[in-house]
C-alpha positions as CSV (number, residue, x, y, z in Angstrom):
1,X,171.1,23.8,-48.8
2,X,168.2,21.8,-49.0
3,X,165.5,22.3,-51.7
4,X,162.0,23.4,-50.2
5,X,159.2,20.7,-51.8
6,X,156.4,21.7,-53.0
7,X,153.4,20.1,-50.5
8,X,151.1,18.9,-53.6
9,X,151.6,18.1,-57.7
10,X,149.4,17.4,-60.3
11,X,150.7,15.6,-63.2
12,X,148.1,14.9,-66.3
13,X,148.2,11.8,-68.4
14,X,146.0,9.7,-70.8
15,X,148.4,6.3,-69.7
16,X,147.4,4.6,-73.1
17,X,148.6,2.6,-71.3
18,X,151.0,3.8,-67.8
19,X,154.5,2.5,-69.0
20,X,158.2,2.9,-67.2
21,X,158.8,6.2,-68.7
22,X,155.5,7.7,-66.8
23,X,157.3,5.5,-63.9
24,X,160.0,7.7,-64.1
25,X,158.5,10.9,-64.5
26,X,156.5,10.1,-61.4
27,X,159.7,8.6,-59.3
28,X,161.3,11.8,-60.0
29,X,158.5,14.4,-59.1
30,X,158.1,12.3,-56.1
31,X,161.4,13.9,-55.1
32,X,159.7,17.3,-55.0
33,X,156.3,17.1,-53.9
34,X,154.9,15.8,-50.8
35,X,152.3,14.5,-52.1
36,X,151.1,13.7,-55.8
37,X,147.8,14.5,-58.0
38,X,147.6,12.1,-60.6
39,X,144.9,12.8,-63.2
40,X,143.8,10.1,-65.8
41,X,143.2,12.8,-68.6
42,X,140.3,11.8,-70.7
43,X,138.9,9.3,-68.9
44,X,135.8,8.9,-70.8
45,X,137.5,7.5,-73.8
46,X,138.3,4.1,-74.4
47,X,138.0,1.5,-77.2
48,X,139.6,3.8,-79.9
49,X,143.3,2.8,-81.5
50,X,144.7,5.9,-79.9
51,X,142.6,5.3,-76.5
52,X,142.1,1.7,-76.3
53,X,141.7,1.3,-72.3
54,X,138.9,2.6,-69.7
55,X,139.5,5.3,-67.7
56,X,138.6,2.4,-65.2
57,X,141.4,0.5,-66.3
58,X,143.9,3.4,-66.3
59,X,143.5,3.9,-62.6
60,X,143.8,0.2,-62.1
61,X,147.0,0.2,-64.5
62,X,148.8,3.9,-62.1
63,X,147.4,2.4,-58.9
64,X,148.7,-0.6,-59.2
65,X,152.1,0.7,-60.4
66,X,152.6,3.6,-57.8
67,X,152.3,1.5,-54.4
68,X,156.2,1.6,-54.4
69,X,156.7,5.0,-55.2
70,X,157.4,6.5,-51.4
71,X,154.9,9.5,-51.5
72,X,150.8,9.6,-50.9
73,X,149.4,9.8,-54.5
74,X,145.7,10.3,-55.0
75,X,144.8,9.0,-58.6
76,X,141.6,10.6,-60.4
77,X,139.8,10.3,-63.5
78,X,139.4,13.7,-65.5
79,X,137.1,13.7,-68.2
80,X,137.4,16.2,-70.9
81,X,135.5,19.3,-71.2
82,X,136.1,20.6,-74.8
83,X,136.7,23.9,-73.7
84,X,140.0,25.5,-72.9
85,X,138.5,27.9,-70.9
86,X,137.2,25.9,-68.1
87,X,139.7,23.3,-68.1
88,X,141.8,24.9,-65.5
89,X,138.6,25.0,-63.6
90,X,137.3,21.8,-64.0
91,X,140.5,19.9,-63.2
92,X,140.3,22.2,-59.4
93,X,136.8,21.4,-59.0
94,X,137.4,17.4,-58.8
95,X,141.3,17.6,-57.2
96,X,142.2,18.2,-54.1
97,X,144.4,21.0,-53.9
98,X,147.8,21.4,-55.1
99,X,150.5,24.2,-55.8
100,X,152.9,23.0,-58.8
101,X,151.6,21.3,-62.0
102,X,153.8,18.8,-64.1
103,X,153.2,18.8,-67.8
104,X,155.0,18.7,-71.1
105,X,152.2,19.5,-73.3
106,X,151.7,22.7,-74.1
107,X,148.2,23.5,-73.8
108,X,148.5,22.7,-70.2
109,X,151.0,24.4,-69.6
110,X,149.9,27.5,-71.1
111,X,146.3,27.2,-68.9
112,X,147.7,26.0,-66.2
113,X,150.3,29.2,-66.0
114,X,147.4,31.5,-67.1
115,X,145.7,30.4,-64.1
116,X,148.5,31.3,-61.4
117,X,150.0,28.1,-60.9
118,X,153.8,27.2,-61.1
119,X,154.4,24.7,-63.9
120,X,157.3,22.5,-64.3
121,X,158.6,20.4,-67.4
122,X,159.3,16.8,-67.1
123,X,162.0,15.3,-68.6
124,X,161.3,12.5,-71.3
125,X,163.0,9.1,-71.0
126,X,163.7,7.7,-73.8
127,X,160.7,8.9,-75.5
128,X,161.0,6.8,-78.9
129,X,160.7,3.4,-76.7
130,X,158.7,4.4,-73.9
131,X,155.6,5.6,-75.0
132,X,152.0,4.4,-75.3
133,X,152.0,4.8,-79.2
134,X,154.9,2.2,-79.4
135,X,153.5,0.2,-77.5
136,X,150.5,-0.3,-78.7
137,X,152.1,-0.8,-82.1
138,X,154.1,-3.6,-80.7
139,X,151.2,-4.9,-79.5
140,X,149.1,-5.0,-82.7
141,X,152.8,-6.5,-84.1
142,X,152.7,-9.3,-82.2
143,X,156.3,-7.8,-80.8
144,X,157.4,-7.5,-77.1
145,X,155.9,-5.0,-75.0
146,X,156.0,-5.8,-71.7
147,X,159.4,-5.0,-70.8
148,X,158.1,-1.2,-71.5
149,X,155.5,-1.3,-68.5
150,X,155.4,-2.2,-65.2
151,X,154.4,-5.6,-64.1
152,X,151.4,-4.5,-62.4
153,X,150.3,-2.8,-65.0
154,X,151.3,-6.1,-67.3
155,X,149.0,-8.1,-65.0
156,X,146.0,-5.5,-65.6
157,X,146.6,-5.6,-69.4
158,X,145.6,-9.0,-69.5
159,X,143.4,-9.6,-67.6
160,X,141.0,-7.1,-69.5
161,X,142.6,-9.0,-72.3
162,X,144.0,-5.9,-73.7
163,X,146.3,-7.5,-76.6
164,X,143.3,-8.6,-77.9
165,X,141.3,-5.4,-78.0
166,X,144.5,-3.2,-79.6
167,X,144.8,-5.7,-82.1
168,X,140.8,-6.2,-82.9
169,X,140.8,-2.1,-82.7
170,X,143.9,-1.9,-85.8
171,X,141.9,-4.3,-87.6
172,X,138.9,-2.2,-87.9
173,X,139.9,1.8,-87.0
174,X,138.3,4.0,-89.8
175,X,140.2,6.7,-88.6
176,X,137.9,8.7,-86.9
């Protein structure tokens, strides 16, 4: 018997930057959902070590990167709020609709479930190699990174000459 989908998703990332294991994720929850919400979780950080992108540039990076995936995605910038108890709320006011939320972190989860909505795990791929922290390390190293991310997203990387910034950002993060 077939599986019933769900008719929307919302799946929450910072994509610092959007690499092949969000690819995955995404490919996968595309399987269950209709259609996909894809929020670009704080958006209104960028040129920080940990955050080095615009949200402006994170959209650019998923939209560019999802236009094989065969399901309608809407992708939308979420800033933060500082303050659990609205989040939920927030992130509804500026979505359109959806039934099932995708998240592995915990604080989402939790809020997200408080709030009445289903919430579903993702599975990690490879977590040690695909992740945005790597990445960026590999690109302060001088070391190949851009078997880790989609083309697209390659092509959006340099043209904001991103290499650049991560590696100007190392040289002179405080830490704060």
């Amino acid at each position: 018997m077939e599986k019933t989908k769900e008719h929307r998703g919302l799946y929450i990332g910072r994509f610092q930057p959007y690499h092949l294991g969000h690819h995955m994720i995404l490919t996968q929850i595309a399987r269950e959902v209709e259609e996909l919400v894809i929020c670009i979780g704080s958006a209104q950080v960028s040129h920080e070590l940990k955050n080095p992108f615009t949200g402006g540039e994170r959209v650019l990076m998923v939209k560019s990167a999802i236009e094989e995936l065969p399901i309608k995605c809407y992708v939308i910038p979420i800033m933060d709020v500082m303050r659990n108890a609205i989040w939920v709320a927030h992130v509804v006011s500026l979505t359109p609709g959806f039934e099932i939320v995708y998240s592995n972190n915990p604080l989402n989860k939790r809020l997200f479930d408080e709030a009445g909505f289903k919430v579903r795990s993702t599975a990690f791929y490879e977590r040690d190699v695909y992740s945005g922290t790597e990445i960026r390390r590999r690109m302060i190293a001088g070391e190949e990174w851009e078997n880790l991310v989609p083309d697209a997203v390659c092509k959006v990387i340099h043209e904001c000459d991103g290499v650049s910034r991560v590696q100007d950002l190392a040289r002179y993060d405080t830490g704060k």
